[in-house]
C-alpha positions as CSV (number, residue, x, y, z in Angstrom):
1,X,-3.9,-14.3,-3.7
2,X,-2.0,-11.7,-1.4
3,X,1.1,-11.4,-0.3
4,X,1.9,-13.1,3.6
5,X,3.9,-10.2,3.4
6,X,1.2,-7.5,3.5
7,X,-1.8,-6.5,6.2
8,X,-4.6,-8.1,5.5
9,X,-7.2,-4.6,5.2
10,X,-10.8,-5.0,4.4
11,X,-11.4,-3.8,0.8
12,X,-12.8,-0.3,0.5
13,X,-10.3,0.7,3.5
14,X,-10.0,4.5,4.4
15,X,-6.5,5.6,4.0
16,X,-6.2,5.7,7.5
17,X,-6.7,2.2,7.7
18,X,-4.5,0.9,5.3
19,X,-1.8,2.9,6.7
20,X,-2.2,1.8,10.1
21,X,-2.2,-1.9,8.9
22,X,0.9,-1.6,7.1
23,X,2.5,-0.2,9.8
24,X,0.9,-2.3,12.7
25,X,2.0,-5.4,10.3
26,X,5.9,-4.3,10.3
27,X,5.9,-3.4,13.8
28,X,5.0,-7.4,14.5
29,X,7.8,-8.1,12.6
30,X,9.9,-6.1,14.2
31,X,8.8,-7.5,17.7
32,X,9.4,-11.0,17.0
33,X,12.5,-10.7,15.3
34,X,13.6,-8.7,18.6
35,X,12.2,-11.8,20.5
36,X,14.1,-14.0,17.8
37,X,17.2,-12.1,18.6
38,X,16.9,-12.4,22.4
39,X,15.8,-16.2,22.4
40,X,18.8,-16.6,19.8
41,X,21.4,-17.0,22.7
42,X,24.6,-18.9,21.5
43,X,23.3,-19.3,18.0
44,X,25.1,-16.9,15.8
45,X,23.0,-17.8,12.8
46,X,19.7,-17.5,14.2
47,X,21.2,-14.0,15.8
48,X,22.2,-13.0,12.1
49,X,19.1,-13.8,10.5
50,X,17.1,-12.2,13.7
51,X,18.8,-9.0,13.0
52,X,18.6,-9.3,9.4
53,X,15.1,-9.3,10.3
54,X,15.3,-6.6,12.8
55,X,16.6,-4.2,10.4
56,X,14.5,-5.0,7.5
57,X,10.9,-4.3,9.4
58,X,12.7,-0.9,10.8
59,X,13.5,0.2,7.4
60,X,10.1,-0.3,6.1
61,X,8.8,1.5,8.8
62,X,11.1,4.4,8.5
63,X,10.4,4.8,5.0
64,X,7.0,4.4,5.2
65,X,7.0,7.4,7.7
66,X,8.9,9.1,5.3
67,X,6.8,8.7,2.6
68,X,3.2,9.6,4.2
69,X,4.6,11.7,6.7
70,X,1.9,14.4,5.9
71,X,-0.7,11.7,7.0
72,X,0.4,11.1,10.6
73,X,1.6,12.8,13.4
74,X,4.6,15.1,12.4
75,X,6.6,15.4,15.4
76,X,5.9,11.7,16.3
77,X,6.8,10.1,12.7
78,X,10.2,12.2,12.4
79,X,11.3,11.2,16.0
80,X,11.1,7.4,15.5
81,X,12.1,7.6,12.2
82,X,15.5,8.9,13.1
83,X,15.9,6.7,16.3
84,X,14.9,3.9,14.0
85,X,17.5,4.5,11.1
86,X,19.9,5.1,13.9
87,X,19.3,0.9,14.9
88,X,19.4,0.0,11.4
89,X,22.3,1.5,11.0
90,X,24.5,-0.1,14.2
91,X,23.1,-3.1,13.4
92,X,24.4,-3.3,9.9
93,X,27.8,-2.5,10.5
94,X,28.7,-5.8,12.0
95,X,26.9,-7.5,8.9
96,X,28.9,-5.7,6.5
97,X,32.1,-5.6,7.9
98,X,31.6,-9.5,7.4
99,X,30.3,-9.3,4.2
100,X,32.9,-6.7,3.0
101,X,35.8,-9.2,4.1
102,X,34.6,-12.2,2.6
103,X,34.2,-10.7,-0.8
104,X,37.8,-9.5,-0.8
105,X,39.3,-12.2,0.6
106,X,36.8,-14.4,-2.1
107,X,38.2,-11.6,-4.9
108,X,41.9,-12.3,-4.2
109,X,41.8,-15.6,-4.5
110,X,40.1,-15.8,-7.5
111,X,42.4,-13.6,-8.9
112,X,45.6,-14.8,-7.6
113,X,44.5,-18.5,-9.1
114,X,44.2,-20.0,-5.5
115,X,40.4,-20.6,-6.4
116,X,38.7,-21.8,-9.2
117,X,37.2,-19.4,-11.2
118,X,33.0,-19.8,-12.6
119,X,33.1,-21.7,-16.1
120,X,31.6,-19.0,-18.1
121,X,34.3,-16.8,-16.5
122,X,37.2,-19.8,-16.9
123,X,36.1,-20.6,-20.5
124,X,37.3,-16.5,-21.5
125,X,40.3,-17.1,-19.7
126,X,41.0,-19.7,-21.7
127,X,39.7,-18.3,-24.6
128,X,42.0,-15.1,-24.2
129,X,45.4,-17.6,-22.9
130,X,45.0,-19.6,-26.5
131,X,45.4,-15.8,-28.1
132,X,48.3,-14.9,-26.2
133,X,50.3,-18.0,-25.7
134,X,53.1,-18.2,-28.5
135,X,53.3,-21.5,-30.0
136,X,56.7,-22.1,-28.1
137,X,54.6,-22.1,-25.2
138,X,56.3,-19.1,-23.6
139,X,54.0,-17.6,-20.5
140,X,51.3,-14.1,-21.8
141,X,51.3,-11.3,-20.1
142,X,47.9,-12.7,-18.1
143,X,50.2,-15.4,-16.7
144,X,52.8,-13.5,-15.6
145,X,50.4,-11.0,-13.8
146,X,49.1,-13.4,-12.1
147,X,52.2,-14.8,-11.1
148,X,53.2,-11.5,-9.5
149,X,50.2,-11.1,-8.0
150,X,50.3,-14.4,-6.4
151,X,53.5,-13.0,-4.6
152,X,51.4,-10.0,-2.3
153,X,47.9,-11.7,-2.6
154,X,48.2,-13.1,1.3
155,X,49.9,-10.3,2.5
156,X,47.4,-8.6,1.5
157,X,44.5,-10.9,2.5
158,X,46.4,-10.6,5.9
159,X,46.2,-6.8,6.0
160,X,42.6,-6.5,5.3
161,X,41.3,-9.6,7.6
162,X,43.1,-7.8,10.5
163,X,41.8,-4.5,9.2
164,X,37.9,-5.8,8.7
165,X,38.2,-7.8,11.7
166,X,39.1,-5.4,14.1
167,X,36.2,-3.5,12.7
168,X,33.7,-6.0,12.9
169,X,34.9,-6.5,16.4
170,X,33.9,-2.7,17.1
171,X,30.4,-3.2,15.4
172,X,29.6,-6.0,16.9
173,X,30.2,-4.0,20.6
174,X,28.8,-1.2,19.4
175,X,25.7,-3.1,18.7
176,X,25.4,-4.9,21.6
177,X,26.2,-1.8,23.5
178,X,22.9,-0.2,21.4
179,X,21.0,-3.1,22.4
180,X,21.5,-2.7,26.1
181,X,20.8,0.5,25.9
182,X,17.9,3.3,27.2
183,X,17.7,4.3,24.0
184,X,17.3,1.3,22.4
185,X,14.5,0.3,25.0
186,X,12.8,3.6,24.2
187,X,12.6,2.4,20.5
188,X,11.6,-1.0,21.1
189,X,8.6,0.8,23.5
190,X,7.5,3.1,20.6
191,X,7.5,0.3,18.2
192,X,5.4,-1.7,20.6
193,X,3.2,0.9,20.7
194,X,2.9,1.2,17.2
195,X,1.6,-2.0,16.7
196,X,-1.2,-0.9,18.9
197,X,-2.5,2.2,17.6
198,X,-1.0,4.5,14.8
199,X,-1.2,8.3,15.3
200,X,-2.3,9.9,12.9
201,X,-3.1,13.3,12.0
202,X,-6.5,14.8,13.0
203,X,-6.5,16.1,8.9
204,X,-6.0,12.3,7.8
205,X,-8.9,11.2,10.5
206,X,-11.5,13.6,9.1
207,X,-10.9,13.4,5.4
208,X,-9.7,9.9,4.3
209,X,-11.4,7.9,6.7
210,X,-14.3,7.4,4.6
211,X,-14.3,4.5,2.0
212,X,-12.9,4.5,-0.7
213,X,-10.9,7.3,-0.5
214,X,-7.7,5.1,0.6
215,X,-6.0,5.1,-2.9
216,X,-6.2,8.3,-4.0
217,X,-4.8,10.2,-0.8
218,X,-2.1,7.2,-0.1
219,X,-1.4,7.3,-4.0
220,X,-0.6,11.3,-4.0
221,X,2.2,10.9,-1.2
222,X,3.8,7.6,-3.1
223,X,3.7,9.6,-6.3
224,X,6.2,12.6,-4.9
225,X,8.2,9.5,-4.0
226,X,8.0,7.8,-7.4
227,X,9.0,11.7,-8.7
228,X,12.0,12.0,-6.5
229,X,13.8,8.7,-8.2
230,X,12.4,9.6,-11.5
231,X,14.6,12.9,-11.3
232,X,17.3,11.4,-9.4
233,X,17.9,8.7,-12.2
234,X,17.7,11.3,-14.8
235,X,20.6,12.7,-13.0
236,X,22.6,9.3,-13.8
237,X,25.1,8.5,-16.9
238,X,23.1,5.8,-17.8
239,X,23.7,6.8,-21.6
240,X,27.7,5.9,-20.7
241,X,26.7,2.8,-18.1
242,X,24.9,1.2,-21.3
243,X,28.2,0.2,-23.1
244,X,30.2,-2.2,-21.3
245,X,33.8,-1.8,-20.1
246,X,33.3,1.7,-20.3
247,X,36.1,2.5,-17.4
248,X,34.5,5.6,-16.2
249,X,34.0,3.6,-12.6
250,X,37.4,2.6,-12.3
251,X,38.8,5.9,-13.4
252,X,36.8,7.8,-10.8
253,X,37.7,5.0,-8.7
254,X,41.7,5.9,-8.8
255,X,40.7,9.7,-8.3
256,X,40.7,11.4,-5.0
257,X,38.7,9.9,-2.5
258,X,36.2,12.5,-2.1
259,X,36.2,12.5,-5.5
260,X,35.2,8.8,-6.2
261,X,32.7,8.9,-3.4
262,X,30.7,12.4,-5.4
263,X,30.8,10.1,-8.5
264,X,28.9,7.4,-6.6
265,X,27.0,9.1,-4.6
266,X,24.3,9.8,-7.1
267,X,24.1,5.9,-7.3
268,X,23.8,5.5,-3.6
269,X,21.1,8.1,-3.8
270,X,18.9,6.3,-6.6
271,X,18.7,3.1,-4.4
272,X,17.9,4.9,-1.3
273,X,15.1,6.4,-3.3
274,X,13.9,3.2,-4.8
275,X,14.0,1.7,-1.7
276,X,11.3,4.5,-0.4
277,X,9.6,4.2,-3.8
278,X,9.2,-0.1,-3.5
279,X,7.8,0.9,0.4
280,X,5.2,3.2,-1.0
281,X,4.2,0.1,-3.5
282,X,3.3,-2.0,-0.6
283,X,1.2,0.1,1.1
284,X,-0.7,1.3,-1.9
285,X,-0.9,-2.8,-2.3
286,X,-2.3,-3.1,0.8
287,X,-4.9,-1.3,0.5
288,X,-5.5,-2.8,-3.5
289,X,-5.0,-6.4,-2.0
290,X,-2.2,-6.7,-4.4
291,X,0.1,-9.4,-4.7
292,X,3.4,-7.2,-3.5
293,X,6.2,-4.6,-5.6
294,X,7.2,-5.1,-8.6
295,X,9.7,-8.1,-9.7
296,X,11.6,-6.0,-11.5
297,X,11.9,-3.2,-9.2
298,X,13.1,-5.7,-6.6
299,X,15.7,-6.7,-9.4
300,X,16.9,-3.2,-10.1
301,X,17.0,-2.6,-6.2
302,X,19.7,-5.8,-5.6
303,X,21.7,-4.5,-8.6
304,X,22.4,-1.2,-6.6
305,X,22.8,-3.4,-3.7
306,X,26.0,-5.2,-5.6
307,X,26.9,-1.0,-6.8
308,X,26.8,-0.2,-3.3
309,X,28.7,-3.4,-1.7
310,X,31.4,-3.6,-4.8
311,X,32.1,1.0,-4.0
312,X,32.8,0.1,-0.8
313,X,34.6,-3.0,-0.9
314,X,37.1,-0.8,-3.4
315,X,37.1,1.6,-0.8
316,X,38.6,-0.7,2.0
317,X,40.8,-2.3,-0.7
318,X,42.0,1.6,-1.5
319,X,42.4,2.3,2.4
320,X,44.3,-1.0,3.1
321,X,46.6,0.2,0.6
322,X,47.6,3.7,1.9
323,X,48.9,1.7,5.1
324,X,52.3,2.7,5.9
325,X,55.2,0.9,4.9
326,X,53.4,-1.9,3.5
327,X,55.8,-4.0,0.9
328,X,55.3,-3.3,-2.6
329,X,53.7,-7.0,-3.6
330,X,51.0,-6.4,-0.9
331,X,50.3,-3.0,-2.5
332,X,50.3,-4.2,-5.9
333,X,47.8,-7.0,-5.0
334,X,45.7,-4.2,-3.0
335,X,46.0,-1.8,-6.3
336,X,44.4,-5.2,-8.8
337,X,41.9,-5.9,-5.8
338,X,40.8,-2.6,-5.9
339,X,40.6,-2.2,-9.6
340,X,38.7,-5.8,-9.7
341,X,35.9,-4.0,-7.6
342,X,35.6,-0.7,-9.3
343,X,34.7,-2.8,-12.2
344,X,32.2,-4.5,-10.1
345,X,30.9,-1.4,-9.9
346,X,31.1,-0.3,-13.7
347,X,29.3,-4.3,-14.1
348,X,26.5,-3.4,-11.5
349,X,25.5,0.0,-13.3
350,X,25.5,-1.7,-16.5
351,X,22.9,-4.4,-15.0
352,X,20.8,-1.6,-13.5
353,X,20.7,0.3,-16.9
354,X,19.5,-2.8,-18.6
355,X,16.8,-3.4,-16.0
356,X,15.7,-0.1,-15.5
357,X,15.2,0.2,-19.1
358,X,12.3,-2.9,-18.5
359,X,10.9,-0.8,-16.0
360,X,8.4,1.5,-17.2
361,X,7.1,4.4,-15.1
362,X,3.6,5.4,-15.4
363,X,0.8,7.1,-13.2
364,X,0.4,3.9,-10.9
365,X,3.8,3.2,-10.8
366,X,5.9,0.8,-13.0
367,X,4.1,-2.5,-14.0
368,X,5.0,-5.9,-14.8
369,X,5.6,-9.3,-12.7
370,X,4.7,-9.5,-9.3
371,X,6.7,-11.4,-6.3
372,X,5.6,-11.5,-2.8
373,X,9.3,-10.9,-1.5
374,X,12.0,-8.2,-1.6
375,X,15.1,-7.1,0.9
């Protein structure tokens, strides 16, 4: 059964065709969750999940211009791929700013005690308190930490919500700005467009329109892809990220900040390239009548999801604490937030090592279970 997610292309499909219904299929996605978004009114959810929408169709169709750029019209492709990455990117900001402060201010509290922790988590507490607790019942060091982090945990959940806040605040205009904007209408034209007719080049018109010649020209351009993240995951310590509590995330972490963002920007890489790589998959699905990417794929994408949203939380924990004049409880709390994330971080490229391991990559691509679903 196919994917709902996928174009529904006759089978034996030219390559032009099974381009042009992938893209045609993600540029009605993106229209109605533009309608969605302008119909949402008051409703901040249904704005949210609009937009969350919005973005997802306009990433698709960026990277799927990326990918089989050669196919279509040069100078057409790269102009509405930038101006869509450029909406995908003002519309995220808002979204993450949101995101960013809730998993801090959900990070502190869990570590100041104000919230109870998950049982497998509470049960090693416990586990490590019974070790340290002399039998005179005298508070361990664990205890006592948390104590004194207790002292600067709302200072410091003060500092960041007015810190996140006020950024969110300037996403959120800065979106709506975008979307009242020329250029925004220009992009929202070329989209409509697309879903209309897809140009493509007059090389792809006279050589791969023909049938069955749809997977082997679509399959050479989503094999450079598949290369790309092959050599940019070679490029990874996953040798060191296969033993747990290695510290090499947190150390790089309390480094420089330019130096903490060259250690994850290899990371950050990787998933932008398996992003491009899961794209390719649905289009060469498309034209198979597959049943959508790779589970695991989809699996090892989320985990650099949690690397990328546990780097930057650390960040804003890391900036909140260079604010001047700041008392020394709200800096200590900032300093144990901050180390709680890089180790989110060390935990996420653990999970991705493990999972990418399952992931074998082969002439058609990594195999294994199928979903019909990914971000």
């Amino acid at each position: 059964m196919q994917s709902p997610d996928l174009p529904l292309v006759p089978r034996g499909a030219g390559a032009d065709q099974v381009l042009a219904g992938y893209l045609q299929a993600r540029a009605g996605d993106f229209l109605r969750s533009l309608r969605l978004h302008g119909e949402s009114g008051a409703d901040t959810a249904g704005a949210e999940d609009a937009a969350r929408s919005l973005r997802r169709a306009a990433r698709r169709i960026g990277g799927t211009l990326h990918t089989f750029r050669p196919l279509l019209d040069v100078a057409w492709a790269d102009q509405l791929r930038t101006e869509l990455a450029w909406l995908s990117g003002v519309l995220a900001d808002e979204h993450a700013c949101t995101a960013r402060l809730a998993r801090l201010l959900d990070a502190l509290a869990r570590l100041s005690g104000t919230k109870p922790v998950p049982a497998a988590r509470a049960a090693d507490d416990e586990t490590a308190a019974e070790s340290t607790v002399p039998a005179g019942g005298a508070l361990g060091p664990q205890t006592a930490g948390r104590g004194a982090l207790t002292v600067g945990a709302a200072r410091a959940g003060a500092l960041l919500e007015r810190q996140l806040t006020l950024g969110r605040t300037r996403a959120h205009s800065a979106a709506l700005q975008a979307l009242g904007s020329s250029r925004f209408h220009a992009v929202a034209d070329a989209v409509a467009l697309l879903a209309s007719e897809v140009p493509l080049s007059p090389t792809t018109t006279a050589t791969t329109a023909a049938p069955g010649t749809a997977l082997p020209a679509l399959f050479a351009h989503a094999d450079v892809a598949e290369r790309r993240l092959l050599e940019a995951v070679t490029t990874l310590p996953l040798a060191r990220a296969a033993h747990p509590y290695n510290a090499e995330a947190l150390v790089h972490g309390l480094a420089t900040a330019s130096a903490g963002e060259a250690q994850d920007a290899p990371w950050h890489q990787v998933r932008h390239l398996l992003r491009l790589h899961r794209y390719a998959r649905e289009v060469l699905c498309a034209g198979e009548g597959g049943t959508g990417p790779d589970l695991r794929l989809t699996a090892a994408g989320r985990t650099l999801d949690r690397h990328r949203d546990a780097a930057e939380a650390a960040a804003a924990a890391a900036a909140a604490a260079r604010t001047p004049r700041i008392a020394p409880a709200t800096a200590y709390a900032l300093g144990v937030l901050h180390a709680d994330q890089r180790h989110e971080v060390e935990a996420a490229r653990f999970a991705f090592q493990r999972t990418w391991q399952d992931v074998p990559p082969g002439p058609e691509g990594p195999r294994g279970r199928q979903t019909v679903a990914a971000p």
